[in-house]
C-alpha positions in Angstrom: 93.9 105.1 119.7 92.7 103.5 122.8 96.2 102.6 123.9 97.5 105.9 122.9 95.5 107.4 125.3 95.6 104.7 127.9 99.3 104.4 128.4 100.6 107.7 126.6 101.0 110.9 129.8 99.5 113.4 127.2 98.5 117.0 128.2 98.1 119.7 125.1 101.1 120.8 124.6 102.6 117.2 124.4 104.7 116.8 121.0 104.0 113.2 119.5 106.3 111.5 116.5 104.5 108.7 114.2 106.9 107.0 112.1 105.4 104.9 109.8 102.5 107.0 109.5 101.0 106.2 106.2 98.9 108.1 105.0 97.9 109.6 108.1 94.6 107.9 109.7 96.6 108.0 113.4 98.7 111.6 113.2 95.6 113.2 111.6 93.0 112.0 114.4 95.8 112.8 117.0 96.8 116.3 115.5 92.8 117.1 115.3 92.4 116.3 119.1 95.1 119.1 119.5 98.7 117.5 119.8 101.7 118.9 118.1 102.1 116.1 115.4 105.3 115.0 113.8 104.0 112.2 110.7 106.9 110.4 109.0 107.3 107.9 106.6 109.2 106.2 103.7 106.9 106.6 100.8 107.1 110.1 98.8 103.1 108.8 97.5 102.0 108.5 100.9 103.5 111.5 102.1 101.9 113.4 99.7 98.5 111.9 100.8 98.8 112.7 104.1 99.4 116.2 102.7 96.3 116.3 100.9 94.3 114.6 103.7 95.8 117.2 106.5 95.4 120.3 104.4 94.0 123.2 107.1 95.8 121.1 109.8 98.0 123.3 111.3 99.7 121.5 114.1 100.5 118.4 111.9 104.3 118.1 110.2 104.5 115.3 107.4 107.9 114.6 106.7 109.7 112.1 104.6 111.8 110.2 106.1 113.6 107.0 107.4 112.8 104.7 110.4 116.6 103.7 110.7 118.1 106.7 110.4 115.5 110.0 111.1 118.5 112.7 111.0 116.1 115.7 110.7 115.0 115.3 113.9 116.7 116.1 117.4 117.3 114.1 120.4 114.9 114.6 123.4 112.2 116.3 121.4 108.8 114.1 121.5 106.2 113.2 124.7 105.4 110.0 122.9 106.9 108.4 119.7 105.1 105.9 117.8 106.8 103.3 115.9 103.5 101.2 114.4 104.2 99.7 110.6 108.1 99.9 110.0 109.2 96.7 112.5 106.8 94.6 109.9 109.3 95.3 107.6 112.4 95.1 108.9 114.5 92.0 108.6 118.2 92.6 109.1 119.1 92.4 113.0 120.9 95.4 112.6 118.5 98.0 111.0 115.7 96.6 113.4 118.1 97.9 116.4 118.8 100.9 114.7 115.0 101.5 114.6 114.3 101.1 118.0 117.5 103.2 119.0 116.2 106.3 116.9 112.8 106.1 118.3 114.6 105.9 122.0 117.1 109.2 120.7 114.6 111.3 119.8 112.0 110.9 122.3 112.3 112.9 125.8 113.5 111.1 129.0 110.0 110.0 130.6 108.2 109.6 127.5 106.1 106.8 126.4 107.5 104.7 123.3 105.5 102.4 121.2 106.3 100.0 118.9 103.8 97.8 116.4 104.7 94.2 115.4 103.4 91.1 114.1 103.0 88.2 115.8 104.5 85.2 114.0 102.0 82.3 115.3 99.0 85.0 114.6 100.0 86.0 111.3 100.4 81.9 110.3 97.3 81.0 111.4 95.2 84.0 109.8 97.1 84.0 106.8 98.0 80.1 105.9 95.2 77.9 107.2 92.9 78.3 104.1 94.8 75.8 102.1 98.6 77.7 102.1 100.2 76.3 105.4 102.8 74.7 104.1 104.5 77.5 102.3 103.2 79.9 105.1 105.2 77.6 107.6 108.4 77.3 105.1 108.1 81.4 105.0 108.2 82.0 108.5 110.0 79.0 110.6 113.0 77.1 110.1 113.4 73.1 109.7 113.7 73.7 113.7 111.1 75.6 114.2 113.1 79.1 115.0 111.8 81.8 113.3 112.6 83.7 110.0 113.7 87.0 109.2 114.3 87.7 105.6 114.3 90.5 103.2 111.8 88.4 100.3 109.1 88.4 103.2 106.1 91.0 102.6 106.0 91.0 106.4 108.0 89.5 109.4 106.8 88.1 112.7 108.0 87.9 116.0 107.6 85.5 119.0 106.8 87.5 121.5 109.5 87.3 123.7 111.5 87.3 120.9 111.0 90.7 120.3 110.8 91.9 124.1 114.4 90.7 124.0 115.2 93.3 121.7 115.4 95.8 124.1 118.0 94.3 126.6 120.4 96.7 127.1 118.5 99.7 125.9 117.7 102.7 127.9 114.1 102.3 127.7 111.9 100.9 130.9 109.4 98.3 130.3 105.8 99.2 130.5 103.5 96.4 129.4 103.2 94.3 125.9 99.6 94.2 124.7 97.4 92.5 121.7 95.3 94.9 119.8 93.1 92.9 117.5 93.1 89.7 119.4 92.2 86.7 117.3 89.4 88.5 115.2 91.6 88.4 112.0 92.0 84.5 112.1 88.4 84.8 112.3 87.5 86.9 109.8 89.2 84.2 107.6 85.9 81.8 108.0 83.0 82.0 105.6 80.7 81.2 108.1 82.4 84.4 110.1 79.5 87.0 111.3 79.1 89.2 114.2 76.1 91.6 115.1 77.1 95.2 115.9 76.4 94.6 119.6 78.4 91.8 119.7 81.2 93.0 118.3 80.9 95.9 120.7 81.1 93.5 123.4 83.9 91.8 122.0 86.1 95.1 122.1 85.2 95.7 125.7 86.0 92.5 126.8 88.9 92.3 125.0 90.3 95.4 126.1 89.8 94.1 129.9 92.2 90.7 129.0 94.5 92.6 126.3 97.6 92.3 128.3 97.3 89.0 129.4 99.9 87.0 128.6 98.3 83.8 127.1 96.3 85.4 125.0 99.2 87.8 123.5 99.8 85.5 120.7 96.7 85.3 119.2 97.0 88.4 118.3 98.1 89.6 114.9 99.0 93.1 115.7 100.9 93.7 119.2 102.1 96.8 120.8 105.4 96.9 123.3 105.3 99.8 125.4 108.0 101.2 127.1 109.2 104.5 128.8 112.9 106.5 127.9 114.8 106.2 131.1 
């Protein structure tokens, strides 16, 4: 939420688009602040959720639908269109561009567009240093060390520039790249892992200061690209 509001030019009356919305913990909290809320996603289960969790809600829309292809909806029609779960989980070259160039149809010229990923040296070191490396690096990096996009993954990750590159060509203008949960994931791995309420309060702030910074983007499991419709 913090870099919703941060980079996002929202007034009232903006309209925002989550696809990938789950169950609804973003579009919900967005559509009780007051925004016009469009909440899409693949799964009939979690749609019907998001129903149930919205009910009385009247400015939120769920809709089932498709990150690749979202034909129910109109060009130039959202202030800000978040794309935050479906890049994990998309592994042919081809339906990844197709996902970036709905979100870039259907949002209005000047408005913000935001897009979740993985990163691939986070997600490896969280997940695969308790004992699992060497199928976690088998899973995610070639003999060469490039890295792997295939369907059998649960998720895929990205280098970061890796996935900036995606949007050569597109007409989208760059805003910033920026971690979200830094390295606190790979920590959380630890058994000796603990953290006082105070500090972890800390922690956020001082993260949030250095978020952008480009050496520390990797550590991060869970990135953001940001980027305006020209």
């Amino acid at each position: 939420m913090h870099y919703i509001h941060r980079f996002a030019d929202l007034d009232k009356k903006s309209k925002i688009l989550e696809v990938g919305a789950a169950t609804g913990r973003y579009s919900i909290a967005l559509a009780k602040e007051g925004f016009d809320v469009t909440a899409v996603d693949l799964v009939e289960k979690n749609i019907e959720i998001l129903k149930k969790n919205s009910e009385g809600i009247k400015n939120i829309h769920p809709m089932l639908g498709d990150a690749t292809k979202l034909t129910d909806l109109e060009d130039d029609s959202f202030d800000v269109t978040m794309i935050l779960g479906p890049m994990y989980h998309l592994y042919d070259r081809e339906d990844v561009d197709k996902a970036i160039d709905e979100a870039i149809r259907v949002t209005k010229p000047g408005g913000t567009i935001m897009f979740a990923f993985i990163s691939v040296f986070a997600f490896a070191y969280a997940n695969h240093l308790d004992g699992n490396w060497k199928n976690g690096e088998k899973e995610n990096f070639t003999e060469d060390y490039k890295v792997r996009h295939f369907k059998e993954q649960m998720f895929t990750g990205y280098d970061v520039t890796e996935f900036e590159d995606l949007f050569t060509g597109k007409k989208t203008e760059y805003i910033t790249t920026t971690g979200v949960d830094g390295f606190i994931l790979a920590m959380e791995k630890s058994s000796e892992f603990e953290m006082s309420d105070e500090d972890f309060e800390s922690l956020k702030k001082w993260y949030l200061a250095f978020s952008e910074k480009r050496e520390l983007l990797g550590s991060s499991t869970h990135l953001l690209y940001i980027c305006r419709k020209k």
